[in-house]
VOLUM-579186 format. One record per atom (N, C-alpha, C, O): residue number from 1; atom name; residue in three letters; y, x, z; chain. Coordinates in steps of 0.02 Angstrom, whole numbers, plus 50000, padded with zeros to 5 digits. Each point is the difference from the previous one (the first is absolute). Example, Ala and Ser with C-alpha at 12.3 -4.5 7.8 and 13.67 -1.06 7.14 Angstrom:
% VOLUM-579186
nr atom rest yy xx zz kette
1 N ALA 49716 50660 50390 A
1 CA ALA 50059 49955 50000 A
1 C ALA 50060 50045 50000 A
1 O ALA 49999 50052 50033 A
2 N SER 50054 49930 49931 A
2 CA SER 50059 50042 50003 A
2 C SER 50055 49961 50037 A
2 O SER 50055 50025 50008 A
% end
This chain:
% VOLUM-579186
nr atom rest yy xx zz kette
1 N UNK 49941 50042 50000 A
1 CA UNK 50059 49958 50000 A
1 C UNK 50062 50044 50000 A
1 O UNK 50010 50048 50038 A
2 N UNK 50042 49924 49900 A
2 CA UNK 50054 50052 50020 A
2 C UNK 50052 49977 50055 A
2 O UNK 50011 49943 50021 A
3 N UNK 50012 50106 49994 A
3 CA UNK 50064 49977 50066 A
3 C UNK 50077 50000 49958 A
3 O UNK 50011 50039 49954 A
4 N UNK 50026 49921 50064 A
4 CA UNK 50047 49975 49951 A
4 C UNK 50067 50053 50035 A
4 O UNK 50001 49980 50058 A
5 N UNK 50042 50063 49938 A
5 CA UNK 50064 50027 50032 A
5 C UNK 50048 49957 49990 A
5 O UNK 50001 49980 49942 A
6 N UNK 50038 50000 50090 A
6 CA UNK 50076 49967 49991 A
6 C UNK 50053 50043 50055 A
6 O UNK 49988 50031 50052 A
7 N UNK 50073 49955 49910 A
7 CA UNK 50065 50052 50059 A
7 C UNK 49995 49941 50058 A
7 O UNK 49980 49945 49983 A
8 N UNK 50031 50061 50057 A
8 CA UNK 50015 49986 50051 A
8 C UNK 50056 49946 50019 A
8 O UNK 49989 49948 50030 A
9 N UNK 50090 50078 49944 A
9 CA UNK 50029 49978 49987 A
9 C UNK 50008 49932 49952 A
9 O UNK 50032 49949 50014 A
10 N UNK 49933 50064 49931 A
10 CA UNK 49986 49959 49947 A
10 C UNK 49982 49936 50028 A
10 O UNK 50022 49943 49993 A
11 N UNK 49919 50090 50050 A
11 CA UNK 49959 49914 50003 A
11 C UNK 50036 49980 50046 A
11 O UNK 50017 49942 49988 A
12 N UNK 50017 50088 50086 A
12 CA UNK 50045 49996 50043 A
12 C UNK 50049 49913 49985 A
12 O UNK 50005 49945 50028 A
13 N UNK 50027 50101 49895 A
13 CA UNK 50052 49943 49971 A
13 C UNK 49981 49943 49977 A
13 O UNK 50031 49947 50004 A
14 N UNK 49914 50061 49971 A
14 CA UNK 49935 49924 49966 A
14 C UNK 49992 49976 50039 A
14 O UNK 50005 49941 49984 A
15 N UNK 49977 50064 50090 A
15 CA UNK 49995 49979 50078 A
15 C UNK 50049 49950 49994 A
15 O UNK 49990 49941 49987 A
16 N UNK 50074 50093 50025 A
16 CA UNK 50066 49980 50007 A
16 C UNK 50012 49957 49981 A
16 O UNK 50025 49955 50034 A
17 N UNK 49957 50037 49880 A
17 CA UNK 50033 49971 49957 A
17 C UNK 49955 49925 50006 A
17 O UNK 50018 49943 49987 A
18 N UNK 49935 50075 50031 A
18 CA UNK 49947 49901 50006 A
18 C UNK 50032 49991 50075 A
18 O UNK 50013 49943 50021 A
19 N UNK 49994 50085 49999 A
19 CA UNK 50023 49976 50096 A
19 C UNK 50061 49952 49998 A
19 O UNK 50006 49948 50032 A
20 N UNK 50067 50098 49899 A
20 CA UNK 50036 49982 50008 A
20 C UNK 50008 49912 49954 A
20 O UNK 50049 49963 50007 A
21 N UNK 49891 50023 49951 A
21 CA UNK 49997 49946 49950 A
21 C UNK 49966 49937 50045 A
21 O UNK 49972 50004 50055 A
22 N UNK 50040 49926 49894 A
22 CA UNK 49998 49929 50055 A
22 C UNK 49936 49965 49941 A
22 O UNK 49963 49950 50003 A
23 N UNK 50046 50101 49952 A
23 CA UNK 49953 49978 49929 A
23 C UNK 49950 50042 49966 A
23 O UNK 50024 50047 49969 A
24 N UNK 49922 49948 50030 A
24 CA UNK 49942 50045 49998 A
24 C UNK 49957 49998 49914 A
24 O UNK 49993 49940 49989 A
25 N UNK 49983 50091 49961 A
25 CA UNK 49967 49994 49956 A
25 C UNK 49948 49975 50015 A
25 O UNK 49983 50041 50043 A
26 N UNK 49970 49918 49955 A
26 CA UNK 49942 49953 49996 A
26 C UNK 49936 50067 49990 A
26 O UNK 50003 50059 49982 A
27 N UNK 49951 49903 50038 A
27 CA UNK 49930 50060 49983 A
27 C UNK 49944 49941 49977 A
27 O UNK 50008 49939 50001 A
28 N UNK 49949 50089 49983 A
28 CA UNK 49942 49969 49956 A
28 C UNK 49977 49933 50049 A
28 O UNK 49977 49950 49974 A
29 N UNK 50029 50055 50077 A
29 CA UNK 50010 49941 50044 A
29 C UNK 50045 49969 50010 A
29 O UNK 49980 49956 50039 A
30 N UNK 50094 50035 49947 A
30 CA UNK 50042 49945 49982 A
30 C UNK 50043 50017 50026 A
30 O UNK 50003 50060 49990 A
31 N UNK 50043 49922 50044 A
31 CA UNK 50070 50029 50049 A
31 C UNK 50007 50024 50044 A
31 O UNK 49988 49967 50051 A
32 N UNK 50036 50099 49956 A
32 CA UNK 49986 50037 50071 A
32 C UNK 50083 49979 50036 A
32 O UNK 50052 50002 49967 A
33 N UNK 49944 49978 50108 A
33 CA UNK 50041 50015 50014 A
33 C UNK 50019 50060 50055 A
33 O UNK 50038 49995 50047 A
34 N UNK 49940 50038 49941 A
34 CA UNK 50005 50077 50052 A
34 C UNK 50010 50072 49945 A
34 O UNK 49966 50017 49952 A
35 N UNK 50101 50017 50082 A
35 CA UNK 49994 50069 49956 A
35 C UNK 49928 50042 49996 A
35 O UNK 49961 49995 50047 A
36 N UNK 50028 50034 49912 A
36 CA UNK 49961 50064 49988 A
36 C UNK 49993 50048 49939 A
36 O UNK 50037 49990 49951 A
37 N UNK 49932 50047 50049 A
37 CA UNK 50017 50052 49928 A
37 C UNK 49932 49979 49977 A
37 O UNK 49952 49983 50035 A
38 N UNK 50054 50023 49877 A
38 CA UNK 49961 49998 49957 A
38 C UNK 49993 50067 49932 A
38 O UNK 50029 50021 49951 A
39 N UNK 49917 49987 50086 A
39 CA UNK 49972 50070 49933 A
39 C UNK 49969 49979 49940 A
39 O UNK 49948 49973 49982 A
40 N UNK 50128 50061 49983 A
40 CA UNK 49968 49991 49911 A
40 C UNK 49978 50049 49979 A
40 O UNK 50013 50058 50017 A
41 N UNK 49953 49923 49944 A
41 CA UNK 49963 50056 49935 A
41 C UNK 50018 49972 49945 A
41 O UNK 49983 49942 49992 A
42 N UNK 50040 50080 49978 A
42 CA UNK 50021 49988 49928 A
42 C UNK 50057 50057 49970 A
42 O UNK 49971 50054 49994 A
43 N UNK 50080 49949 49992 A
43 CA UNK 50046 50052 49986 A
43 C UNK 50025 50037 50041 A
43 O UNK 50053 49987 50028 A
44 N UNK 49909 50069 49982 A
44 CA UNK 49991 50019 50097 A
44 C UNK 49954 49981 50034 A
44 O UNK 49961 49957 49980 A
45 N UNK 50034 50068 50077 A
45 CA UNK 49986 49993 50068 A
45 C UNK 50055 49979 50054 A
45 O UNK 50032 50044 50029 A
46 N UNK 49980 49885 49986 A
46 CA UNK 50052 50002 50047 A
46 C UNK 49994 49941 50044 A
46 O UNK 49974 49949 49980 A
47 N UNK 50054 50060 50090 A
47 CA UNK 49994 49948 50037 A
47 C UNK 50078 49973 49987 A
47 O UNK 50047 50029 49973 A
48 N UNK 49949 49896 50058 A
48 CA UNK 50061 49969 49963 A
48 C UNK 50003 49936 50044 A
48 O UNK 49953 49961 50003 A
49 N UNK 50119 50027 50040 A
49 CA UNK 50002 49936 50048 A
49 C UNK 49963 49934 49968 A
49 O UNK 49989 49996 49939 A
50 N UNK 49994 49955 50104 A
50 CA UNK 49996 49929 49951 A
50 C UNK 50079 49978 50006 A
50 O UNK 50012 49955 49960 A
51 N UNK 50040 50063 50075 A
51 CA UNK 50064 49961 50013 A
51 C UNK 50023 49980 49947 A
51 O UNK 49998 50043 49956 A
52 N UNK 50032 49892 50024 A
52 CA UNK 50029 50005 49951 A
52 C UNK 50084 49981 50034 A
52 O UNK 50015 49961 50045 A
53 N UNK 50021 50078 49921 A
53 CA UNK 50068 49997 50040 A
53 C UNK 50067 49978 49943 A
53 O UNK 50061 49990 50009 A
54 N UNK 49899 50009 49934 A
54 CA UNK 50048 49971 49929 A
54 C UNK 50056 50073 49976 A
54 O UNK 50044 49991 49958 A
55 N UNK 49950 50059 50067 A
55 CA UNK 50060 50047 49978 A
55 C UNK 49964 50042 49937 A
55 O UNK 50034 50018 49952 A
56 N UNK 49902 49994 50053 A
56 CA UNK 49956 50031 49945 A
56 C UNK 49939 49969 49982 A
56 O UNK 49966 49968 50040 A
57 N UNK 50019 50041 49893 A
57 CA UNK 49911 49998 49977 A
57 C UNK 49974 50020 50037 A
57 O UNK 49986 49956 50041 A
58 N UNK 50002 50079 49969 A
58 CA UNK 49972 50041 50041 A
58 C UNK 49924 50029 49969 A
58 O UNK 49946 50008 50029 A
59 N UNK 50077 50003 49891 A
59 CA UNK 49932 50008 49969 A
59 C UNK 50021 50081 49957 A
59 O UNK 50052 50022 49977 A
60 N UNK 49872 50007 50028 A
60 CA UNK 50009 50057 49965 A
60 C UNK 49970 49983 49902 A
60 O UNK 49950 49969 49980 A
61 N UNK 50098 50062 49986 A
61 CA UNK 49972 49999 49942 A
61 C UNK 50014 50099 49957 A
61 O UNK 50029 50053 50012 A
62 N UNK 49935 49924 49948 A
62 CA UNK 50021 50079 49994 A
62 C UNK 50051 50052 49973 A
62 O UNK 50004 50062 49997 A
63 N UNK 50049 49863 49980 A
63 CA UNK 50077 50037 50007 A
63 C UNK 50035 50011 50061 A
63 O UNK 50048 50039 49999 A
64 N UNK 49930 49922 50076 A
64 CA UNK 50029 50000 50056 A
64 C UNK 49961 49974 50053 A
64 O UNK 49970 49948 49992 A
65 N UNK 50027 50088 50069 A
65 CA UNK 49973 49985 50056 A
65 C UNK 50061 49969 50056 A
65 O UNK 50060 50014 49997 A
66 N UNK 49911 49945 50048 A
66 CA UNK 50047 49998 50071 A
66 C UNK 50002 50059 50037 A
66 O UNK 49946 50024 50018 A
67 N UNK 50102 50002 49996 A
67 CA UNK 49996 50083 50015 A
67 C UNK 49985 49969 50074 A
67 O UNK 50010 50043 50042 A
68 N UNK 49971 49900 49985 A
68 CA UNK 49979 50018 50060 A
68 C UNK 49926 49992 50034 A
68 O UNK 49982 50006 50059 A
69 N UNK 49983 49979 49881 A
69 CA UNK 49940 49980 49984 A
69 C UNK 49977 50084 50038 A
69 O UNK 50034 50050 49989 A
70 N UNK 49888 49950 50064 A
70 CA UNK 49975 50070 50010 A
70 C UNK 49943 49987 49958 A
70 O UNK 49956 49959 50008 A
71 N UNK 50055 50098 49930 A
71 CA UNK 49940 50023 49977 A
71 C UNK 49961 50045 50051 A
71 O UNK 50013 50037 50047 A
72 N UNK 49930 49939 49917 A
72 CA UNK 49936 50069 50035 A
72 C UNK 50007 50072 49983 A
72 O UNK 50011 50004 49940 A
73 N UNK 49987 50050 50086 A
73 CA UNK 50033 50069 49987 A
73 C UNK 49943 50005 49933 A
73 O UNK 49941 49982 50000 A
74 N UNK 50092 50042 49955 A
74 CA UNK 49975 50021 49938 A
74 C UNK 49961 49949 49950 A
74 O UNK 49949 50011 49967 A
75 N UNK 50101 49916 50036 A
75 CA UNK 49974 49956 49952 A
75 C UNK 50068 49970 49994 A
75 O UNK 50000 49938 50000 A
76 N UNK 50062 50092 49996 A
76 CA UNK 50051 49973 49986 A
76 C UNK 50018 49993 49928 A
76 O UNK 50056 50025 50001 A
77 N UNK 49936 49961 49953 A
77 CA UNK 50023 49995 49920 A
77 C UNK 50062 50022 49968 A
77 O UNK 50015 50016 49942 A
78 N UNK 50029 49978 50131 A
78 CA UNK 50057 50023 49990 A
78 C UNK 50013 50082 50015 A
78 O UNK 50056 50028 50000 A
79 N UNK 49904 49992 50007 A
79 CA UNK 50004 50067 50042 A
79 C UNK 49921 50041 49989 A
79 O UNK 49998 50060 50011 A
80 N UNK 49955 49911 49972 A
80 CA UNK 49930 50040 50001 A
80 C UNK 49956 49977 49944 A
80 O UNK 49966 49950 49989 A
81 N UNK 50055 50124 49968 A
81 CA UNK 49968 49989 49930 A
81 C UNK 49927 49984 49993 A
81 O UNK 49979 49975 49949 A
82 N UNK 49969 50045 50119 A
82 CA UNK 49938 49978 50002 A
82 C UNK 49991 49932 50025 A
82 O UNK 49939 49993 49998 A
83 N UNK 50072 49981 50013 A
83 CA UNK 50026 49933 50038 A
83 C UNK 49940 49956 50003 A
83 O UNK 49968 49976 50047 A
84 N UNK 50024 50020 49862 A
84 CA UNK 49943 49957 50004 A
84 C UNK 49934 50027 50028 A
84 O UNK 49968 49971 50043 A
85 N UNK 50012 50095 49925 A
85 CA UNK 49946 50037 50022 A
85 C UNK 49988 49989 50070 A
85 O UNK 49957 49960 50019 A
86 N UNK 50083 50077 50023 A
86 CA UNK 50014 49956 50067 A
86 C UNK 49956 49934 50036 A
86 O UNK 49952 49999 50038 A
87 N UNK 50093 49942 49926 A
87 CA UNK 49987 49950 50000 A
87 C UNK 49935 49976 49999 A
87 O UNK 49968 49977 50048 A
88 N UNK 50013 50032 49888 A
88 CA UNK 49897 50000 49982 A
88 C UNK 49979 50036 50048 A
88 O UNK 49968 49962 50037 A
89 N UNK 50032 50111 49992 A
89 CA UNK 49953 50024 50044 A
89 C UNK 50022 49968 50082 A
89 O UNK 49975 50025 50050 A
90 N UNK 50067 49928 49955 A
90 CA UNK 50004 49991 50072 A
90 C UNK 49970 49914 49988 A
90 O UNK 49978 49974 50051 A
91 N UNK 50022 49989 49890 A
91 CA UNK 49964 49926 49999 A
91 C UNK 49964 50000 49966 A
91 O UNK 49993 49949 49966 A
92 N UNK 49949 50128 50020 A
92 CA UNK 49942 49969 49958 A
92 C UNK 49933 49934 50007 A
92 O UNK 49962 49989 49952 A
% end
Protein backbone atom coordinates (compact mmCIF):
# COMPACT_ATOMS: atom_id res chain seq x y z
CA UNK A 1 0.00 0.00 0.00
CA UNK A 2 1.36 3.36 -0.85
CA UNK A 3 1.42 6.13 1.88
CA UNK A 4 0.12 9.35 0.42
CA UNK A 5 2.57 12.84 1.69
CA UNK A 6 0.66 16.10 1.94
CA UNK A 7 2.28 19.67 3.47
CA UNK A 8 0.93 20.10 6.45
CA UNK A 9 -0.06 23.39 6.04
CA UNK A 10 -1.99 22.56 2.92
CA UNK A 11 -4.31 20.20 4.39
CA UNK A 12 -4.21 22.49 7.66
CA UNK A 13 -6.17 25.16 5.25
CA UNK A 14 -8.65 22.39 3.60
CA UNK A 15 -9.47 21.77 7.42
CA UNK A 16 -10.17 25.33 7.68
CA UNK A 17 -11.78 25.87 4.71
CA UNK A 18 -14.90 22.97 5.33
CA UNK A 19 -15.00 24.21 9.13
CA UNK A 20 -15.40 27.61 7.87
CA UNK A 21 -18.52 26.52 5.13
CA UNK A 22 -22.60 26.05 6.10
CA UNK A 23 -22.72 24.01 2.60
CA UNK A 24 -21.08 20.75 1.87
CA UNK A 25 -20.61 18.76 -1.73
CA UNK A 26 -22.88 15.62 -1.56
CA UNK A 27 -21.10 12.02 -1.70
CA UNK A 28 -22.35 8.88 -3.35
CA UNK A 29 -24.76 8.74 -0.47
CA UNK A 30 -26.66 11.95 -0.92
CA UNK A 31 -26.10 15.14 1.25
CA UNK A 32 -23.57 15.48 3.70
CA UNK A 33 -24.07 17.88 6.19
CA UNK A 34 -20.69 17.92 8.10
CA UNK A 35 -17.18 19.34 6.80
CA UNK A 36 -14.48 16.89 5.66
CA UNK A 37 -11.74 16.49 3.01
CA UNK A 38 -12.08 14.47 -0.07
CA UNK A 39 -9.18 12.69 -2.04
CA UNK A 40 -9.11 12.93 -5.72
CA UNK A 41 -7.38 11.08 -8.23
CA UNK A 42 -7.74 12.31 -11.36
CA UNK A 43 -5.51 15.40 -12.51
CA UNK A 44 -3.25 14.97 -9.56
CA UNK A 45 -3.28 13.66 -6.39
CA UNK A 46 -5.07 16.04 -4.05
CA UNK A 47 -7.12 16.35 -1.05
CA UNK A 48 -9.79 19.06 -1.41
CA UNK A 49 -12.59 20.59 1.27
CA UNK A 50 -16.31 19.45 0.53
CA UNK A 51 -17.16 23.34 1.60
CA UNK A 52 -18.75 24.98 -0.85
CA UNK A 53 -18.43 28.75 -0.04
CA UNK A 54 -19.46 30.23 -3.73
CA UNK A 55 -16.06 32.45 -4.16
CA UNK A 56 -14.37 29.56 -6.42
CA UNK A 57 -14.85 26.26 -8.58
CA UNK A 58 -12.92 24.93 -6.83
CA UNK A 59 -11.96 22.52 -9.66
CA UNK A 60 -8.63 21.60 -11.12
CA UNK A 61 -8.35 21.40 -14.93
CA UNK A 62 -5.26 21.37 -16.71
CA UNK A 63 -4.98 25.01 -17.56
CA UNK A 64 -5.53 25.84 -13.72
CA UNK A 65 -5.63 24.46 -10.33
CA UNK A 66 -7.11 26.04 -6.88
CA UNK A 67 -3.76 26.95 -5.57
CA UNK A 68 -5.16 25.86 -2.33
CA UNK A 69 -6.03 22.49 -3.18
CA UNK A 70 -2.94 19.97 -1.16
CA UNK A 71 -1.59 17.84 -3.69
CA UNK A 72 0.20 14.64 -2.70
CA UNK A 73 4.10 15.39 -2.77
CA UNK A 74 5.10 14.43 -6.26
CA UNK A 75 1.74 14.12 -8.16
CA UNK A 76 1.20 17.74 -8.65
CA UNK A 77 0.68 18.39 -12.61
CA UNK A 78 1.46 21.66 -11.97
CA UNK A 79 4.85 21.20 -10.69
CA UNK A 80 5.89 17.28 -11.23
CA UNK A 81 6.68 16.18 -14.62
CA UNK A 82 6.32 12.43 -13.36
CA UNK A 83 3.10 12.99 -11.89
CA UNK A 84 1.28 10.49 -13.57
CA UNK A 85 3.89 7.69 -13.19
CA UNK A 86 3.52 8.53 -9.63
CA UNK A 87 0.01 8.29 -9.61
CA UNK A 88 -0.27 4.57 -11.29
CA UNK A 89 2.37 3.20 -8.87
CA UNK A 90 0.63 4.56 -5.68
CA UNK A 91 -3.32 3.23 -7.13
CA UNK A 92 -2.41 0.20 -8.92
Amino acid sequence: MAILKFSASAVAAQIAHARACKTFLPNWNGPVDRPALILIVGNGVHLRSNGIDGTTTRIVTTEQADPSFAFADGMNPFRDTDWMAQRRMAFR
